[in-house]
C-alpha positions in Angstrom: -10.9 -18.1 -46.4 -11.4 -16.9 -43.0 -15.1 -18.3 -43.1 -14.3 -21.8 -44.5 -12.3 -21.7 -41.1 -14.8 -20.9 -39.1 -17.3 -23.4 -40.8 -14.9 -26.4 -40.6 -14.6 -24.8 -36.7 -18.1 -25.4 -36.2 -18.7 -28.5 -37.7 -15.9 -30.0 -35.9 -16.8 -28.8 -32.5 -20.9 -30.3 -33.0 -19.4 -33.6 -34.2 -16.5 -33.7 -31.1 -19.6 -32.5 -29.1 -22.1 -35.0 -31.0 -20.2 -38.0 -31.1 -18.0 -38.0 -28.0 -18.9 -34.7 -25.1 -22.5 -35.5 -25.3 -22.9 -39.2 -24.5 -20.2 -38.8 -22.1 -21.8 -36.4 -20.2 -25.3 -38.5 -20.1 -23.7 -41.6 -19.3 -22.1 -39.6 -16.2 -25.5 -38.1 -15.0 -24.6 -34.3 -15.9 -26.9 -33.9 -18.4 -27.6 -30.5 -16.8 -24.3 -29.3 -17.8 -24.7 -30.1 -21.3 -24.9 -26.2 -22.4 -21.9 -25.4 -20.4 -20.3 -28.9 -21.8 -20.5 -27.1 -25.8 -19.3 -24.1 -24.8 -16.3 -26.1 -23.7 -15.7 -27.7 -26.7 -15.5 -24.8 -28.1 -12.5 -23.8 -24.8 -10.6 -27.4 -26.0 -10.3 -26.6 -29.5 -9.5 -23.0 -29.8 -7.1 -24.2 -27.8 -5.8 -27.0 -29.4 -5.7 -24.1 -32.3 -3.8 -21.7 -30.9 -1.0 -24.2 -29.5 -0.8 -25.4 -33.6 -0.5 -21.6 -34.4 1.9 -20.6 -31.8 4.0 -23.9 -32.9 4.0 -23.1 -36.5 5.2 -19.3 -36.1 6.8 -18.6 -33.3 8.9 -21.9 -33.1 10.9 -21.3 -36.7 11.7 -17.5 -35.7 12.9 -18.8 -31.8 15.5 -20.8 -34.6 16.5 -18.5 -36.7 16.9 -15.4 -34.3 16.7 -16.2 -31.0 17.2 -13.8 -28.2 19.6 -16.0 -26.1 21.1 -19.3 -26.6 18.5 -22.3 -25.1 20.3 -24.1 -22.6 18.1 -26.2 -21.0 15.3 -27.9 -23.5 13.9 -30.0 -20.7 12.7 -26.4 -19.2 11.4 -25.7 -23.0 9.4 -29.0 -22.3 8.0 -28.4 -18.5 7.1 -25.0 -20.3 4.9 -27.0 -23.0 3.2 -29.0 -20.1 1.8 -26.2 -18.8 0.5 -24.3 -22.0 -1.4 -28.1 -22.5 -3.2 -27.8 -19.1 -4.1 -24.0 -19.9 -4.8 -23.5 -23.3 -6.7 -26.5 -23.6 -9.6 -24.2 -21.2 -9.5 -26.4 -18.5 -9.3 -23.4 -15.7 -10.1 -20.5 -17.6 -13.4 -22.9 -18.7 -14.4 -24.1 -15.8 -13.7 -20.4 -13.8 -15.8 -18.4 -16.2 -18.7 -20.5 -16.4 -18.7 -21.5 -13.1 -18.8 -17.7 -11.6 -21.3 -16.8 -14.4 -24.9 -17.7 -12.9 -23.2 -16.6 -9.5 -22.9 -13.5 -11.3 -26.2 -13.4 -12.8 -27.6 -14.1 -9.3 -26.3 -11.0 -8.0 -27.4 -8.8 -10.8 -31.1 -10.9 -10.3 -30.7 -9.4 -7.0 -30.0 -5.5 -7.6 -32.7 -5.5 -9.7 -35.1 -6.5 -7.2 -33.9 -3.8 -5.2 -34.1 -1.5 -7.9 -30.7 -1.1 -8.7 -29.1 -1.3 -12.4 -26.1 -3.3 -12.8 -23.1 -1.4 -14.9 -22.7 -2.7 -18.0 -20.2 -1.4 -20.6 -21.9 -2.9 -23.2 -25.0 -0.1 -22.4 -22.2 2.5 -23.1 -21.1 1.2 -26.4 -24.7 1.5 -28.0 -24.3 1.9 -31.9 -20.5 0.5 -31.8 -19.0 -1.6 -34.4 -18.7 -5.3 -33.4 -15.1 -4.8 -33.6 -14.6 -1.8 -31.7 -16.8 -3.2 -28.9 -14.5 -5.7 -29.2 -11.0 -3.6 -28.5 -13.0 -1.7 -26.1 -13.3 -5.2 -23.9 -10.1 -6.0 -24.6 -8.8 -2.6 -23.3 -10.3 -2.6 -20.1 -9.9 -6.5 -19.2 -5.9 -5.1 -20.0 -6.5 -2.2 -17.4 -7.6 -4.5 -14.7 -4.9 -7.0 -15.5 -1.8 -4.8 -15.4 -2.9 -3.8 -11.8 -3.2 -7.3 -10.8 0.5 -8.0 -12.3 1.3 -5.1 -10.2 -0.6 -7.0 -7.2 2.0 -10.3 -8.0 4.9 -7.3 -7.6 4.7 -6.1 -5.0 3.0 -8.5 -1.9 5.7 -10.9 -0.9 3.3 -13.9 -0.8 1.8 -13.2 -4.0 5.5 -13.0 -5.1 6.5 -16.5 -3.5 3.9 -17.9 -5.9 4.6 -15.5 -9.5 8.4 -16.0 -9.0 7.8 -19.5 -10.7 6.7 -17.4 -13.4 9.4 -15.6 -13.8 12.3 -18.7 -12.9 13.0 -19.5 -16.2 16.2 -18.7 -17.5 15.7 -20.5 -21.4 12.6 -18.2 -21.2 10.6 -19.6 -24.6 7.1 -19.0 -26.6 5.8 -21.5 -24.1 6.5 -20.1 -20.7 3.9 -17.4 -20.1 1.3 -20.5 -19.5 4.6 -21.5 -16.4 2.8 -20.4 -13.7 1.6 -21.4 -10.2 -2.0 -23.3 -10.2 -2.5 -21.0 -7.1 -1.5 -18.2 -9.0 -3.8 -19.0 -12.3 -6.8 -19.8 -10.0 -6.6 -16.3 -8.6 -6.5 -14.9 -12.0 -8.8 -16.3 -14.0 -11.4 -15.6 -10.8 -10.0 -11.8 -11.1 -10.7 -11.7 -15.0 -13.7 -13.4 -14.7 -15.4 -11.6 -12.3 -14.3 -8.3 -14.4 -15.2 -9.8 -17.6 -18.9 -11.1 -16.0 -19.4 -7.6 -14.4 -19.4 -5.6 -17.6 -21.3 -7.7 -20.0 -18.9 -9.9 -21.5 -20.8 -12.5 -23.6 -19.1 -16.1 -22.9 -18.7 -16.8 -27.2 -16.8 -12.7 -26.6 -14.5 -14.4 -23.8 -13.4 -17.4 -25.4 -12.0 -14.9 -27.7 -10.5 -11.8 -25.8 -8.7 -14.8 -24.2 -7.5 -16.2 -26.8 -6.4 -13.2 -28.3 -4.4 -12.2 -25.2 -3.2 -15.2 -24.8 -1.6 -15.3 -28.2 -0.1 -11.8 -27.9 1.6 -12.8 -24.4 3.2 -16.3 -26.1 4.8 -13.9 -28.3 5.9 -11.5 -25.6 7.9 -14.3 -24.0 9.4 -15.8 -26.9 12.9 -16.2 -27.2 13.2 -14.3 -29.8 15.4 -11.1 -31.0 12.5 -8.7 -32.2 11.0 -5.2 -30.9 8.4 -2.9 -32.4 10.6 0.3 -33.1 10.4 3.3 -31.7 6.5 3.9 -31.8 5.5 0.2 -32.2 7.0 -0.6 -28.6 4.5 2.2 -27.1 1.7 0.5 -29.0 2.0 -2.9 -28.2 4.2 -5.1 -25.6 6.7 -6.4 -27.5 9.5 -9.4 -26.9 12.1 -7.0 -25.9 9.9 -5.1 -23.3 8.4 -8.0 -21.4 12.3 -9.5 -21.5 13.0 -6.2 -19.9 10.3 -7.4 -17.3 11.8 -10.6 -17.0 15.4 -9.5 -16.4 17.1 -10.7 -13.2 17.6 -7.1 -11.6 16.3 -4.7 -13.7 12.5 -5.8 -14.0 12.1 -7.2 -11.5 14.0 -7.4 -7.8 15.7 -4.0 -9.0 18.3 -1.9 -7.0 18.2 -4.8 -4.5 14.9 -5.1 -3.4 13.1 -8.0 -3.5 9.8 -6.8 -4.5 9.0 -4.3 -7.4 10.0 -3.9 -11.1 8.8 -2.2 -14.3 6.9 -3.1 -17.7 3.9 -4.9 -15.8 1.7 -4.4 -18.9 0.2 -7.6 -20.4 -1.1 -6.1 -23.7 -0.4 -2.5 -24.2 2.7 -0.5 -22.5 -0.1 2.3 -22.1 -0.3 1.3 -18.9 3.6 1.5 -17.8 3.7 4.9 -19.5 0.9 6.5 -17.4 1.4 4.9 -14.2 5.4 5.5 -14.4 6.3 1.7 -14.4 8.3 2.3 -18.1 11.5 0.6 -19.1 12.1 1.4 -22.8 16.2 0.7 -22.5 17.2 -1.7 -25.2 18.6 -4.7 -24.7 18.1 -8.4 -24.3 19.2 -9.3 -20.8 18.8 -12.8 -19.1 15.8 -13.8 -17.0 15.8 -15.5 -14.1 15.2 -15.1 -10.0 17.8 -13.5 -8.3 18.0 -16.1 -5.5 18.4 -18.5 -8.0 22.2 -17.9 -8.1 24.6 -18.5 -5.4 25.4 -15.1 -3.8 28.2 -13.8 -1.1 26.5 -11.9 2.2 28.4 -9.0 3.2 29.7 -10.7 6.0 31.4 -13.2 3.3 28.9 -16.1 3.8 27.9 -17.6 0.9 23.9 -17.9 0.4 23.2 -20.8 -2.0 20.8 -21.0 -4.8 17.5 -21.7 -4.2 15.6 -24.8 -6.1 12.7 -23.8 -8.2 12.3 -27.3 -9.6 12.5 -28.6 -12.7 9.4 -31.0 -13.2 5.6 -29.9 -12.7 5.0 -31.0 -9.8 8.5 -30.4 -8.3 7.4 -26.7 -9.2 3.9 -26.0 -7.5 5.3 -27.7 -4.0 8.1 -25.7 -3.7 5.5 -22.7 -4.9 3.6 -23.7 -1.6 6.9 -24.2 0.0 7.5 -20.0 -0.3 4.2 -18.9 0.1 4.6 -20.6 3.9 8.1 -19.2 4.3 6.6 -15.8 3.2 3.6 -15.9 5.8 6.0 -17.2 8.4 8.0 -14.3 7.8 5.7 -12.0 8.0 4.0 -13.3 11.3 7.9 -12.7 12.6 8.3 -9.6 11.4 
């Protein structure tokens, strides 16, 4: 069954490429790009399949046990925006293969001077497909969970995740919430990792894809956990809620700036670098200064706007990261 898919996969994306990419691109004069343009077609509808996936599983189980009650389906629906604008490859796409002849300009170069780009692919001589595979996956995961670390703990790159984590009807739709800024320094990150140790691009579409998958489920609103052993195996929906939770994953014993549970794929990561919340529990997400608080001097400090639509959302994201410079210029 699994190759039927991947059949009707490939005939779709040559005739989307064939009938409707390909002239397209000619008539525009980017006929140079026509490569590239496949291998985006390829981006659109993996895509396109993983939103009908995501949509067909994880939607019934957010209705039959949900982790909190929604509140807010507009915010559901901002959510779904942005999951159109990234899983559809438009920035991951255009990151990756943009970087990837810079990348193989540079290794050109060390060669001329007689020196051997690392490649992990060299180390994995004799593998399995798949375990090349996992091996990828696991090290892309290494590099990530230090960049969610990164979002953590500078205040500027916090002024710009905090969009992130400002949902409080937190759904299968809202890891994709995220500032542009935010994304574009990501998928850069990832790329540049992904480029650097002989990541083929047909490999990338699907390590992302993959990941991608695994963190819509993560932020689901829905009432599951892995069990005892299963939680230290895999991030489940109860330890990245956990992450999520106003005061205890973030913004903890009244700092602004820290947290636990940082790992994007495997809680490995957590447990080795000490970052590890394993309480139970299924708290509610949200920003701290998204609630109305009293100073100690009995002043009341209101709640700060996040937004509600797009655009609303990646000003105000701009907004903070000046305030956050500003403040640290006074400082």
């Amino acid at each position: 069954m699994s190759q039927h898919f991947l059949d009707g996969f490939a005939f779709l994306q040559g005739w989307l490429f064939e009938n409707a990419v390909e002239p397209a691109m000619f008539a525009m004069g980017l006929g140079e790009y026509i490569e590239d343009a496949f291998e985006g077609v390829e981006w659109f509808l993996a895509g396109l399949c993983e939103v009908a996936a995501l949509y067909l599983v994880l939607r019934p189980l957010e209705a039959v046990i949900p982790a909190q009650k929604m509140t807010d389906r507009r915010a559901r629906i901002n959510d779904f925006i942005y999951t159109l604008i990234h899983r559809l490859g438009f920035f991951s796409m255009a990151v990756f293969f943009t970087l990837d002849p810079v990348m193989d300009g540079i290794a050109a170069a060390l060669r001329m001077e007689g020196v051997r780009p690392f490649n992990l692919e060299n180390l994995m001589t004799g593998f399995h497909p798949l375990a090349g595979f996992l091996m990828y996956l696991v090290v892309l995961d290494f590099f990530d969970y230090w960049f969610h670390r990164g979002q953590h703990k500078f205040r500027w790159w916090w002024a710009l995740h905090s969009l992130h984590h400002s949902q409080q009807n937190m759904n299968l739709w809202s890891d994709d919430r995220n500032h542009l800024l935010d994304d574009l320094l990501r998928d850069v990150y990832m790329a540049v990792i992904a480029l650097a140790i002989g990541v083929a691009p047909s490999q990338y579409v699907l390590l992302v894809s993959v990941s991608r998958a695994l963190q819509s489920l993560q932020h689901a609103n829905v009432r599951i956990h892995f069990g005892r052993l299963g939680e230290r195996l895999l991030v489940s929906p109860r330890f990245h809620r956990t992450h999520h939770a106003v005061g205890i994953g973030h913004e903890s014993q009244g700092r602004e700036l820290g947290g636990c549970n940082f790992g994007v794929l495997l809680p490995a990561w957590d447990q080795l670098f000490g970052t590890a919340n394993f309480a139970p529990g299924w708290h509610g997400t949200g920003v701290r200064d998204q609630f109305a608080r009293t100073n100690p001097d009995g002043t009341v400090r209101p709640a700060r706007d996040y937004g509600r639509g797009f655009w609303r959302q990646q000003w105000l994201g701009l907004v903070r990261l000046v305030e956050a410079g500003n403040r640290r210029n006074a400082a």
